[in-house]
KEFIDO-254243 format. One record per residue (C-alpha): x, z, y. Coordinates in pm, whole numbers, padded with zeros to 5 digits, always signed. Layout:
XZY/...
END
This chain:
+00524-02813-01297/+00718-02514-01419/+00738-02273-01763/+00635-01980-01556/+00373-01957-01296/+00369-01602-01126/+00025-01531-00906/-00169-01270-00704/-00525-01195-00699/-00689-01344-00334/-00699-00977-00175/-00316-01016-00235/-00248-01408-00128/-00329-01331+00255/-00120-01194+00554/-00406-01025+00703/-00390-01202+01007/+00005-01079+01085/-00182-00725+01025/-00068-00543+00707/-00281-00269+00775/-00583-00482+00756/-00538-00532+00397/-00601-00193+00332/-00983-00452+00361/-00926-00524-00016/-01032-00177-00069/-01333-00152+00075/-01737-00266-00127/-01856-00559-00076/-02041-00473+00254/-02008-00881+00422/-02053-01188+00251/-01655-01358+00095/-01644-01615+00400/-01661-01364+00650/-01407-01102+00434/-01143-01426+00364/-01199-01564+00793/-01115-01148+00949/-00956-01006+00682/-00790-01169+00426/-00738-01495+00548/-00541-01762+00312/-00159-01772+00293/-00080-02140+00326/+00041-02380+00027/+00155-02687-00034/+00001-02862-00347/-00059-02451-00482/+00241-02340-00377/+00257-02045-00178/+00435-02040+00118/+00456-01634+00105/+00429-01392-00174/+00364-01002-00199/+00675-00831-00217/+00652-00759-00644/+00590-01148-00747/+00914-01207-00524/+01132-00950-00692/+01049-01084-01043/+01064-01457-00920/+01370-01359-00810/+01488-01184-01143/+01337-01473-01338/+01553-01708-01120/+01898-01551-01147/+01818-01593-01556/+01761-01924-01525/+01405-01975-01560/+01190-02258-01433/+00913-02074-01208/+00697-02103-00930/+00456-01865-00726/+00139-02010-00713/-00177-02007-00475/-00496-01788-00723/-00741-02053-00610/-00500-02348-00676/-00386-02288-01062/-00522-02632-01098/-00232-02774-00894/+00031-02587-01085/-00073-02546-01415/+00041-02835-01712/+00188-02930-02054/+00497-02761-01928/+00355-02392-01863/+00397-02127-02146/+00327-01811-01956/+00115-01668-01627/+00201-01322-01467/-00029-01175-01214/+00073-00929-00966/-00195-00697-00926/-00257-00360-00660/-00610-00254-00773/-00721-00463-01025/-01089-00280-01174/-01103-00079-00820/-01024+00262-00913/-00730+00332-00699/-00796+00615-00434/-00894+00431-00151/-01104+00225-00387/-01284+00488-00552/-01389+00596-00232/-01516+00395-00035/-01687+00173-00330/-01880+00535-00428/-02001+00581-00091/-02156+00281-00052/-02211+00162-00416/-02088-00106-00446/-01804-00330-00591/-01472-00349-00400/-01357-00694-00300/-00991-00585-00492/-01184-00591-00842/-01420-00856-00754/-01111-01114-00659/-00888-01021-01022/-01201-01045-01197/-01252-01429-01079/-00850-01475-01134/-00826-01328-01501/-01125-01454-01609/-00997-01842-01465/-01031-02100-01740/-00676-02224-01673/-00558-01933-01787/-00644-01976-02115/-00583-02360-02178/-00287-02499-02395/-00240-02071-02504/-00076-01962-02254/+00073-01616-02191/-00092-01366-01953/+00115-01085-01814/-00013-00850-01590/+00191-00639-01349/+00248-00478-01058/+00106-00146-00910/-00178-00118-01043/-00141-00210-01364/-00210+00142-01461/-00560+00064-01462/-00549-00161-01768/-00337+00006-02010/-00693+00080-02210/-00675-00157-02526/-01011-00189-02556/-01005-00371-02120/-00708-00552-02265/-00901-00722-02529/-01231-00772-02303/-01004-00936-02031/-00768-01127-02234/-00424-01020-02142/-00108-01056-02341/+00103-00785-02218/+00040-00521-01927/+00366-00420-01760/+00356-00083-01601/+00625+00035-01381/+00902-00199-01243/+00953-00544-01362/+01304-00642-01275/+01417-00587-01629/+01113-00538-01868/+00955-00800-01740/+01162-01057-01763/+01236-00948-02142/+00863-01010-02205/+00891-01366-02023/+01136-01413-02247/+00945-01359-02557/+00648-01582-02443/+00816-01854-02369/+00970-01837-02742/+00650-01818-02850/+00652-01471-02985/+00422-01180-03016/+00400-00940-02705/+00354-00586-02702/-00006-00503-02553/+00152-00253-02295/+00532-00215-02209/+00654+00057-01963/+00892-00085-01692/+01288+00008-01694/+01342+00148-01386/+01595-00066-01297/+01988+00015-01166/+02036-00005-00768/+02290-00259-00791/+02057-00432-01059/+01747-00478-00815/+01732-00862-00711/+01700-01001-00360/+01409-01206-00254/+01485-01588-00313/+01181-01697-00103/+00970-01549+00186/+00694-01207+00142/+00373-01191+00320/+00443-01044+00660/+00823-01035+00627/+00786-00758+00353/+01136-00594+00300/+01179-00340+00076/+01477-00081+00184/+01451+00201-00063/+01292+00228-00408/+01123+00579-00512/+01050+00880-00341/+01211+01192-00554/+00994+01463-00379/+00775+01509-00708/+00413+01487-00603/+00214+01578-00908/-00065+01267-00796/+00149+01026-00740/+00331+00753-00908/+00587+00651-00694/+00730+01007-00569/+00826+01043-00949/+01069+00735-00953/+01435+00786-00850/+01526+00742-00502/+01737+00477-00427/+01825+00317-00134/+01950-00047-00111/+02310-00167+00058/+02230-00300+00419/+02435-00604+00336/+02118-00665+00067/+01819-00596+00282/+01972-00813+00522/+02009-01083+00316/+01671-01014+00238/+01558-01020+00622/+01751-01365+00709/+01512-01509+00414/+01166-01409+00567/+01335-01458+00938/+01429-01811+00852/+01083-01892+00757/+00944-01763+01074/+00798-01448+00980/+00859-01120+01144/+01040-00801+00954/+00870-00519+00735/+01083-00243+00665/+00951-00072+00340/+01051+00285+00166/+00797+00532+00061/+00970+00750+00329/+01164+00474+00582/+01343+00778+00767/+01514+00899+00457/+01708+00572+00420/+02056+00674+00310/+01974+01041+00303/+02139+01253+00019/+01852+01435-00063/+01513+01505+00136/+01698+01588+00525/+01741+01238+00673/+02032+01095+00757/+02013+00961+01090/+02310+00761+01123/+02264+00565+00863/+01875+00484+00966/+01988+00447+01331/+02273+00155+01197/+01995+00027+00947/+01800-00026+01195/+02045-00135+01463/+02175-00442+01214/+01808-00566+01149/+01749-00571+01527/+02034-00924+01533/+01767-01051+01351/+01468-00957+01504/+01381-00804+01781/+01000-00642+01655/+01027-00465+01319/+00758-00267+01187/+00757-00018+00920/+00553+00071+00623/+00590+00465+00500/+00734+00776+00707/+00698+01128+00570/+00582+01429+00804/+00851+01644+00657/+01132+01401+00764/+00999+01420+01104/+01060+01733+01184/+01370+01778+00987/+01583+01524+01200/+01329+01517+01536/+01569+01370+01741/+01567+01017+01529/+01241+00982+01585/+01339+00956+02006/+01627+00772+01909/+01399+00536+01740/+01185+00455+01988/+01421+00422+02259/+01637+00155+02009/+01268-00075+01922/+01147+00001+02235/+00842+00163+02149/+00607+00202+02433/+00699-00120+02621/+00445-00405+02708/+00540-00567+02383/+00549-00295+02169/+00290-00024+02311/+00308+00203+01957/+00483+00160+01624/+00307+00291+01310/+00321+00341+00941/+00144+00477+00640/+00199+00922+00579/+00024+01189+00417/-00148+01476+00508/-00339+01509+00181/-00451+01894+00256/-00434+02184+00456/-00415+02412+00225/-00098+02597+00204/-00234+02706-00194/-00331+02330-00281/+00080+02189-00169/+00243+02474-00347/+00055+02416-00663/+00062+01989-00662/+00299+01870-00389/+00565+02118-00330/+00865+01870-00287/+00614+01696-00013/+00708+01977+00241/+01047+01996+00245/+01319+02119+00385/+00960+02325+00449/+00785+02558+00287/+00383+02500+00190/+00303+02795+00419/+00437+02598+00712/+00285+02278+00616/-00015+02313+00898/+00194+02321+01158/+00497+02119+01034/+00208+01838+01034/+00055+01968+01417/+00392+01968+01577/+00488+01577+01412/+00180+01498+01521/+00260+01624+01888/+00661+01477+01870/+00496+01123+01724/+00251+01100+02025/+00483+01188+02278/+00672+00866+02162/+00462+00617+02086/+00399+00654+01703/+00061+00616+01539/+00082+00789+01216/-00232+00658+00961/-00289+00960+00748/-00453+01012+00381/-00629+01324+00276/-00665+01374-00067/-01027+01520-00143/-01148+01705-00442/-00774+01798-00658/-00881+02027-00957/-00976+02383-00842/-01011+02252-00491/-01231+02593-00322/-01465+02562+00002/-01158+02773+00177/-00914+02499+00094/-01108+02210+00251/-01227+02413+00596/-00818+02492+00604/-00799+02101+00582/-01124+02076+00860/-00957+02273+01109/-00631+02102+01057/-00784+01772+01143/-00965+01879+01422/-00658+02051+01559/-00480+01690+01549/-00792+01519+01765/-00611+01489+02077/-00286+01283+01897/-00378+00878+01881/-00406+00891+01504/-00583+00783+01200/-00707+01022+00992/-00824+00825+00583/-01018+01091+00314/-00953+01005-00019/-01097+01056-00374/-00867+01260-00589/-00777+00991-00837/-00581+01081-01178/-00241+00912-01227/+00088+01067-01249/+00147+01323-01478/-00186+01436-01372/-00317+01145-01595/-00521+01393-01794/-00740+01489-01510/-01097+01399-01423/-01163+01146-01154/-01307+01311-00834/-01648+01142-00784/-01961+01135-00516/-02152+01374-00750/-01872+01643-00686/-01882+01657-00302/-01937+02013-00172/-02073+02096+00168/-01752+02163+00293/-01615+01791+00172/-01878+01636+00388/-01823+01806+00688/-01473+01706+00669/-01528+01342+00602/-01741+01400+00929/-01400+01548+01121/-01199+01247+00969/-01446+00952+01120/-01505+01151+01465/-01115+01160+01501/-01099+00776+01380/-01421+00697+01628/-01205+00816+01894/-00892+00620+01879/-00977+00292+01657/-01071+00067+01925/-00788+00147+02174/-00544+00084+01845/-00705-00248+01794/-00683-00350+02077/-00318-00301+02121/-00294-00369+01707/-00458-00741+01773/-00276-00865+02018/-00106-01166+01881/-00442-01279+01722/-00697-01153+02047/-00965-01342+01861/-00912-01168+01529/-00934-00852+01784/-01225-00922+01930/-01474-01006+01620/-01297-00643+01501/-01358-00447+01800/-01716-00581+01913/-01871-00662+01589/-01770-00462+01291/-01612-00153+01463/-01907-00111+01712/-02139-00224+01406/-02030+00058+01198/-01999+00315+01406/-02381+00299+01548/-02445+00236+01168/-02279+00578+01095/-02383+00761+01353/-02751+00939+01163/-02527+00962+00880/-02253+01126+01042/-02450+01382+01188/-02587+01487+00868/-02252+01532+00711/-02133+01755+00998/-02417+02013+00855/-02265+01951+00532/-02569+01743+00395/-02517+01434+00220/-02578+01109+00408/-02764+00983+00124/
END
């Protein structure tokens, strides 16, 4: 079939049902039996004889790479190596988000309820695939989480050639290179960040029309990978050859940045012209984009692009009720963002943060923008006053349609060193704001799905009337407890 097969663990080879934010699912225990996580939430990107007819956003970038060198590769379906795999293939890379579970969301919610996420459960059953090891072939692991496997001792027990952490443009194809001459690979290889004008477009379509606009964040988040990569933003002439692929193919658009209204910007103020025109060229190709990161901080910088936004997609219409995208709160502490997250708050200073994050949240509801928040719970020398700063923060923002996520401290970046926050280390004052978190989310969740589910009503339905309903009467004793700051355990 081809030298190089390139992959995705099952959590990653769906399109959610046309709902990215549903595969946020991947992170969650295994609380439902695999048919009924694959038919609601994860259901199977089609193939033809293993091939996929969509790919995450990564495995296209280094098909694409691999391509423009040459190579002889194809992006296969996880459950249908059989179909792809022959004499012919020397190597196998897997693109992986949260490969043993321990990324924040992970971490989380598997601790709370004890159990295995579906994330680790699905790379398990892909690296552990007998295919991969017939005729010797090369496994190369990427993509980001690959973090989580740069122990040598979970290399060994799993098998895996070479773990590529970082981007995979360059480094990766270097290693693809060596494989397929049959040579020795380095056990763990740090990514090249790769050049702007060096960063490949997409050859074939991405789940959910994934288009990625900017690479890096530059704002210097001690917790975070991707704020410490350089910020780059790609020429609109590329993203929208990148836009024709996935609108040729049917799919809708997914604008991706780690900060989408910071596109062109020279520095951390956006630059609205240049997101107004990005935005203005992608519309002659389709008329419903959606969007994957914005930052609070850019909101209130530039406020008017925000209006000017809404009024160009026509946000708040009958076919587009609310826009949203992915943004973090991560505290309310003015002492906790000075000390890890400083760049987060800018042009801002941490003192302001509160309220820089009240008023977006007031500007964003006013025009039809659903902002789905993380909190970051438990950063070293977190105090009770820190977290009831972050507690009356979040019930300050009740009244703005919202989502409000808590999340285990988890350490990566340079704050590698750390300890991982766990269950055992919840204060009173954590619970009782995981308590303000689900009230707010109880609130609002079933008029977003409602709207959010539109396109796939039946998808909507099961959602709204069985699982949402489910939990929350499920949670409710629980919830209670934790408001008194007990555990719900």
């Amino acid at each position: 079939m081809a030298e190089i097969i390139l992959t995705a663990d099952r959590t990653l080879m769906s399109n959610y049902g046309g709902s990215e934010f549903l595969g946020f699912a991947a992170c969650s225990p295994k609380i439902v039996p695999e048919w009924f996580y694959k038919l609601i939430f994860s259901p199977s990107i089609p193939h033809e004889n293993g091939i996929v007819s969509a790919a995450p956003a990564g495995t296209r970038k280094v098909e694409a790479a691999l391509l423009e060198k040459g190579f002889d590769v194809v992006v296969a379906h996880p459950e249908h190596l059989d179909k792809v795999i022959d004499k012919e293939t020397k190597a196998v890379g897997i693109t992986t988000n949260d490969p043993l579970g321990l990324g924040p969301a992970s971490t989380t919610f598997a601790e709370l309820a004890g159990r295995e996420t579906y994330s680790a459960i699905y790379f398990r059953k892909l690296i552990t695939n007998p295919l991969l090891r017939k005729n010797r072939l090369k496994v190369i692991v990427g993509g980001p989480g690959a973090w989580q496997l740069t122990d040598e001792r979970i290399i060994a027990k799993l098998d895996i050639d070479c773990v590529v952490v970082g981007e995979g443009e360059i480094t990766a194809v270097k290693v693809f290179e060596k494989a397929l001459r049959g040579e020795e690979l380095p056990r763990i290889v740090n990514g090249e960040v790769v050049p702007l004008e060096s960063i490949p477009s997409i050859k074939n379509p991405t789940i959910n029309g994934f288009v990625e606009i900017a690479r890096g964040c530059g704002r210097g988040c001690k917790f975070c990978n991707p704020t410490l990569l350089n910020f780059r933003c790609r020429p609109i002439e590329k993203i929208l050859e990148e836009v024709k692929v996935n609108v040729d193919a049917g799919l809708d658009v997914l604008l991706h940045a780690e900060d989408i209204l910071r596109y062109g910007a020279n520095g951390v103020i956006p630059n609205e012209e240049k997101v107004l025109k990005l935005f203005e060229e992608v519309l002659k190709f389709k008329k419903d984009i959606s969007i994957s990161h914005f930052a609070f901080a850019s909101v209130m910088a530039k406020p008017n692009l925000i209006r000017d936004l809404s009024e160009l997609l026509n946000v708040g219409s009958k076919q587009k009720p609310w826009i949203s995208g992915q943004v973090g709160i991560e505290t309310g502490s003015p002492k906790i963002i000075e000390r890890y997250m400083r760049g987060k708050v800018l042009p801002f200073k941490p003192e302001q943060w509160p309220e820089v994050v009240l008023e977006a949240h007031k500007l964003l509801d006013e025009n039809h923008w659903v902002p789905c928040s993380t909190l970051v719970v438990g950063f070293p020398d977190e105090e009770p006053d820190d977290i009831v700063k972050t507690i009356e923060l979040v019930e300050k923002l009740r009244e703005y349609r919202s989502l409000i996520v808590p999340l285990f401290f988890v350490p990566i970046g340079v704050m590698k060193e750390e300890k991982f926050f766990r269950l055992k280390d919840m204060l009173p004052e954590h619970w009782m704001l995981f308590a303000a978190c689900l009230r707010h989310d109880f609130k609002w969740v079933e008029n977003l799905a409602r709207d959010h589910f539109r396109k796939n009503p039946v998808q909507g339905f099961i959602v709204r009337n069985f699982v949402l309903k489910l939990l929350k009467r499920k949670l409710e004793p629980y919830l209670r407890a934790m408001e008194q700051g007990e555990a719900p355990i």
